[in-house]
Each structure stands twice: as structure tokens, then as C-alpha cells.
N, C-alpha and C positions, 0 to 999 in steps of 0.2 A: 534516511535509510538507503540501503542500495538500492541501483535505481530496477526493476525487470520489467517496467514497460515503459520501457527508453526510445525514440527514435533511433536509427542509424544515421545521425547527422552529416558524415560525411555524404548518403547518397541523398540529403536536401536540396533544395535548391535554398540560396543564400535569404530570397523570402519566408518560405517555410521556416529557414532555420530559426529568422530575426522574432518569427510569430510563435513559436514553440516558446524562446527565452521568454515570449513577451506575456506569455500563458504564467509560465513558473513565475516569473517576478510579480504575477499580479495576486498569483495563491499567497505568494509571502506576503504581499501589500495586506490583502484581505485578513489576515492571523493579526499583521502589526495593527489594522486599523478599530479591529471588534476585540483584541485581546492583551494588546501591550507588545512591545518589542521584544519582547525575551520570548513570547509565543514564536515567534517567528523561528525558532531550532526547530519549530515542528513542520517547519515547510520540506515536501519530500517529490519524488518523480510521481508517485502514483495516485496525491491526489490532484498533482498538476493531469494526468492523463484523463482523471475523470472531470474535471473542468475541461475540456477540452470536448471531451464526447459530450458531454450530458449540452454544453452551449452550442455545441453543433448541430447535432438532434434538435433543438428547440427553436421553435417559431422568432421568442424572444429571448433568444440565446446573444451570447455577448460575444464579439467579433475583438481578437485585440490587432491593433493596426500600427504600433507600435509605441516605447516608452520614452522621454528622453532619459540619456545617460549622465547619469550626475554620479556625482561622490555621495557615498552615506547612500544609498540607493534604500537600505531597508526603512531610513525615517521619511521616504514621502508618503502619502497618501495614494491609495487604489483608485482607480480612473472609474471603475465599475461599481454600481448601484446595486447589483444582484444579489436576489435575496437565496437562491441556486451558490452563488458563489461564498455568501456570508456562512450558510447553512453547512457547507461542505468545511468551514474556517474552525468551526464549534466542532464540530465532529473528530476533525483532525485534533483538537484541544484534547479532547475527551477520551480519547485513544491513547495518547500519548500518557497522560493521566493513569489509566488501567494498565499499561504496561510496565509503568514506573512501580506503582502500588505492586502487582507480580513479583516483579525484583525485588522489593522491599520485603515483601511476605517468605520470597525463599531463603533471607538470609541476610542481617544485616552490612547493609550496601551504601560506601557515602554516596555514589553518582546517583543513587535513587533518592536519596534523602537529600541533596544539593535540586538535583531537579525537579521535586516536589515543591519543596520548599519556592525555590525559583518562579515556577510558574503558579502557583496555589492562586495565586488573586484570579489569574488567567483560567481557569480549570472551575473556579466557583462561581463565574461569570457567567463558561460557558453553561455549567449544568442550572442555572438561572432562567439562560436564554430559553434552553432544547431539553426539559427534564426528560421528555419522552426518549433522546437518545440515549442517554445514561441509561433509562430501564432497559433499552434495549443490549447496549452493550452488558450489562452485569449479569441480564437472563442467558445472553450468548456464551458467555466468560465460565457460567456455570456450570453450563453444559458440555462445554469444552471441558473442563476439569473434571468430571464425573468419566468423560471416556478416556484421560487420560490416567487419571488413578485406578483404571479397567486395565488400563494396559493394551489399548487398540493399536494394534499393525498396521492400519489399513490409512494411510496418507489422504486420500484420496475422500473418505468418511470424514476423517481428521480437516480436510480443507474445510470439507460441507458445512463442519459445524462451525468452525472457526470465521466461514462469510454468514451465520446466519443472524450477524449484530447487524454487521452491514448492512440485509436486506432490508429488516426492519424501518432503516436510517433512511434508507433512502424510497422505501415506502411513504413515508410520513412525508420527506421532501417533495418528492414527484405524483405522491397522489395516483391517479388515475391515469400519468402518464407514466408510471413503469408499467411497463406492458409486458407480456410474456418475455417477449428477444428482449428487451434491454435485460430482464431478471435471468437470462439465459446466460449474456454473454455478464456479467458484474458476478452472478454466483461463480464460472466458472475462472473469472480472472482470480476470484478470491482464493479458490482451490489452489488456483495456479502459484500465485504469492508464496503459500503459504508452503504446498513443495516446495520449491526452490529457497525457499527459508531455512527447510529442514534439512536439506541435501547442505546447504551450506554451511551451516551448524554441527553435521556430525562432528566434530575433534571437538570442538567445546562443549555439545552435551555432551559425548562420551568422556571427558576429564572431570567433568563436574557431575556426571552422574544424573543428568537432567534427564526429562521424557522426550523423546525421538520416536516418531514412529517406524522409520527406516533399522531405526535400533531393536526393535525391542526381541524379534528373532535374532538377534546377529551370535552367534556361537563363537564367532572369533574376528576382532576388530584389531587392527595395524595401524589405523591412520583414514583418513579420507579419501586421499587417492587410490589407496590400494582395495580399500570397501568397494569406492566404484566402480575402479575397474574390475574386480570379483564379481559382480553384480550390476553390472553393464544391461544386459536387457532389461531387468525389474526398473531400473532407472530410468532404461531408454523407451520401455513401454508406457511410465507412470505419466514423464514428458511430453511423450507425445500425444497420448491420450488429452491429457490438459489445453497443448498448443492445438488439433484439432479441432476440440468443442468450442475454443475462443472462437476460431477463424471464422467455425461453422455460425454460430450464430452471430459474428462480425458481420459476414456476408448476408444474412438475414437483414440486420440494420443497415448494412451501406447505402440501397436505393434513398432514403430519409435524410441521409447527411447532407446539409445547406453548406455548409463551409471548411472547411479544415479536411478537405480529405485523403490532398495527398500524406499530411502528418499523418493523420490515424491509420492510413493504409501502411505506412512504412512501419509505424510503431507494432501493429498487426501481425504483417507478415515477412518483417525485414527485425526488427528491435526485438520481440519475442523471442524467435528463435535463437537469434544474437545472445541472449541472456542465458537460452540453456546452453548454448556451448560452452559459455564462461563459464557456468557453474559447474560442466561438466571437465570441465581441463584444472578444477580448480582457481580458477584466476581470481582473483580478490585486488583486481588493480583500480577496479575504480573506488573511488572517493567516499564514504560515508558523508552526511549534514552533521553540522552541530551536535544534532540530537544525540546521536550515535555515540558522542566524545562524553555524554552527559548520560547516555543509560548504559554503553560499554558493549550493547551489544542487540538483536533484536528478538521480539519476544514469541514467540508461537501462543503466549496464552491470550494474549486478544489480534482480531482482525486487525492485520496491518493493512490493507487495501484501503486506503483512506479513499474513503468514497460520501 
């Protein structure tokens, strides 16, 4: 997916940067080694970020110190034993899964039925492993779709329900260590996702006639750029309200971070904001994964914040 909670890599320092890759390639390791090589499209920025915080935060959180560089990199095997990092592997399956099924259900779609198809072994595995997550996302999914067949305007509402598969997931994962601020700062990245989803989406729901909730007052639509910049403050308030509540209880959890913290601080309050200017200037130059070539596009009806 795109990435929105990216570092600004160029202001890394060359360590940082080598431990950020060495984060991602371990989430990919993780999918290829619990779910098959073709799980591996579902490897993405955001739940490399949250491997990143949640091993940070933790006592026995995993440190990556780097990986050797070989060719075929996605058929080695994951250096890490963690049942945090395996959990968050399934998750990401299961997701990818729900969003596929969406597409499929609004309309017959080969990238959905190719991707189904593709990863099915990987998808019945995971919900094998974590049935409890599957309940969680399909109760979330539901609920999502009941306020979007309402017709809610409100993005913002629309986030909340949209991370509440998430929290569940990662209830069950962490137990007694999600605590208020982590449940603080994950509900409101999930918000945040899924703005910036929507903002980026307007010209494709608006052609296809999709739910938007940016959309559903608009009286007179031209395009994207010209939507936003008509509506520049709603935009600019809805952002920043979002990038705010991150930071705010970001800084709640900082004193507790054991390692990584100049990545998570720059991803925070340097990579964040980075993400709304793009979406705000329109820019679509960065890269989609795999995934993206195989579902054609991203889905608002389940949590994307792979968490």
C-alpha cells in the first residue's frame, strides 16, 4: 500500500536507515515464513511501523541489527522467533483477505478473484492460526458498512470504526500490555490511515460511484485537486486534528521506548506530516507493493493499518 507512516529517510542517519530496511524485510520474512511466498504482496509500511513501536515498547521486544544481502531476499528465512511479530504476519493475511472479498462483492473483478485465488491456502491458514482475529475484523467490517450505507460525512467517525477490528487484534495480541496510550496513539493512526485513504481516493470513488465520506455533501465535484483546494480548511483541519492526537499521545509513550527512537520520532513528527503534504499537493509518486497491482487499488472497507 502507500506508505503514511514512512520515515524521512533522507534525514536518517545511515544506521537508522539500514534498521528501518531491516524492520521491513523482516515483516516480509515473517508472511513468507508462517504463510508462503505469495503472502509476501501483503508486506506494507504500516505494519512494518508497528513492528517497530510495539518491539520497541517491549521488554522482549526484538532489535533488528541487520540482514545479509543476498539475491531472492524474499526466500530466506526470518532471523526472529516472535510470537508479536508472527501475530502481526496473520493479521496482515486476514486483512488483505477482507479487502479482496469487498472488491469482489462490489463487482465482478479478476485482480480480486486472481488474489483470492492466489493466496486462499495463505488466508486459511491464517484464520486456522487467530480465528479470534477474523471475528474481530468481520464485526468491524460490519459496522463499517452499516455507517456507510447511512451515508456518514463525518471521516473522522468513519476512521474510528474503521480501526475498531484493529483494536480488538491487537487486544488479544498484547493483553494487558495495550494500555491506554498505546490504545490512544494505534486508534488514532488508524483514523489517520484511513483519511488520507480517502482524500486520496476521491477521482476513483467519484468515477466509480463509491462511498467517500469527503464526498457525500459535495454539490459540485471537478477533480481532486480542485475539491481540495475548494475545501482547504475542512481538509486542513480534519489533518491536523489527526497528526495532533498521533503526536500527542506519541509523546505520552516516548519516555518507555528502549530502542528505535530516533526512527519512530522522525516517522512521528517528520514522515507524518510528509505524508499529508503529499496527499495534499496531490502527489501519487510513490511506489504501491505488489498487493496494490493485484487489488488495483485500496480499500476503505477494512482497516488498513496493519497492526
Amino acid at each position: 500500500m502507500f506508505g503514511y507512516t514512512l520515515p524521512v529517510e533522507s534525514t536518517l542517519s545511515s544506521k537508522d536507515a539500514m534498521t528501518y530496511r531491516n524492520y521491513y524485510c523482516e515483516t516480509c520474512h515473517q508472511l513468507r515464513d508462517g504463510y508462503g511466498v505469495l503472502s509476501t504482496v501483503a508486506v506494507n509500511y504500516e505494519m512494518t511501523f508497528a513492528n517497530i513501536l510495539l518491539n520497541s515498547v517491549s521488554e522482549s521486544g526484538i532489535g533488528m541489527k541487520g540482514t545479509p544481502n543476498k539475491s531472492f531476499c524474499v526466500l530466506r528465512h526470518g532471523v526472529s522467533g516472535s510470537e508479536l511479530m508472527s501475530a502481526l504476519a496473520a493479521y496482515t493475511v486476514l486483512v488483505t483477505n477482507n479487502s479482496l472479498v469487498d472488491d469482489e462483492t462490489d463487482g465482478p473483478d479478476l485482480r480480486s478473484k486472481f488474489g483470492l485465488l492466489a493466496l486462499n491456502r495463505a488466508i486459511e491458514k491464517a484464520k486456522g492460526d487467530y480465528p479470534s482475529f477474523q471475528e474481530h475484523i468481520e464485526k468491524g467490517y460490519s459496522a463499517l458498512l452499516d455507517a456507510e450505507r447511512d451515508g456518514c460525512p463525518d471521516a473522522l467517525l468513519m476512521g474510528r470504526l474503521s480501526a475498531a477490528s484493529m483494536m480488538g487484534v491487537l487486544g488479544d495480541i498484547l493483553g494487558e500490555g495495550f494500555d491506554d496510550d498505546l490504545k490512544d496513539l494505534f486508534l488514532n493512526l488508524g483514523i489517520w490511515v484511513y483519511v488520507m485513504d480517502a482524500i486520496e481516493d476521491l477521482d476513483e470513488d467519484f468515477s466509480q460511484g463509491n462511498y467517500n465520506p469527503f464526498l457525500v455533501n459535495a454539490s459540485e465535484y471537478t477533480g481532486s485537486r480542485n475539491y481540495v483546494e475548494s475545501n482547504i480548511y475542512l481538509f486542513s483541519e480534519t489533518m491536523g486534528e489527526c497528526i495532533g492526537s498521533i503526536q500527542s499521545a506519541y509523546s505520552r509513550i516516548r519516555p518507555r521506548i528502549r530502542i528505535n527512537g530516533d526512527i519512530l520520532d522522525n516517522i512521528i513528527f517528520s514522515g507524518i506530516p510528509a505524508s499529508a503534504h503529499r496527499i495534499i499537493r496531490g502527489d501519487r509518486s510513490m511506489s504501491p507493493n505488489v498487493m496494490n497491482a493485484i487489488n488495483g487499488r485500496l480499500n476503505r472497507g477494512t482497516q488498513r493499518y496493519y497492526i
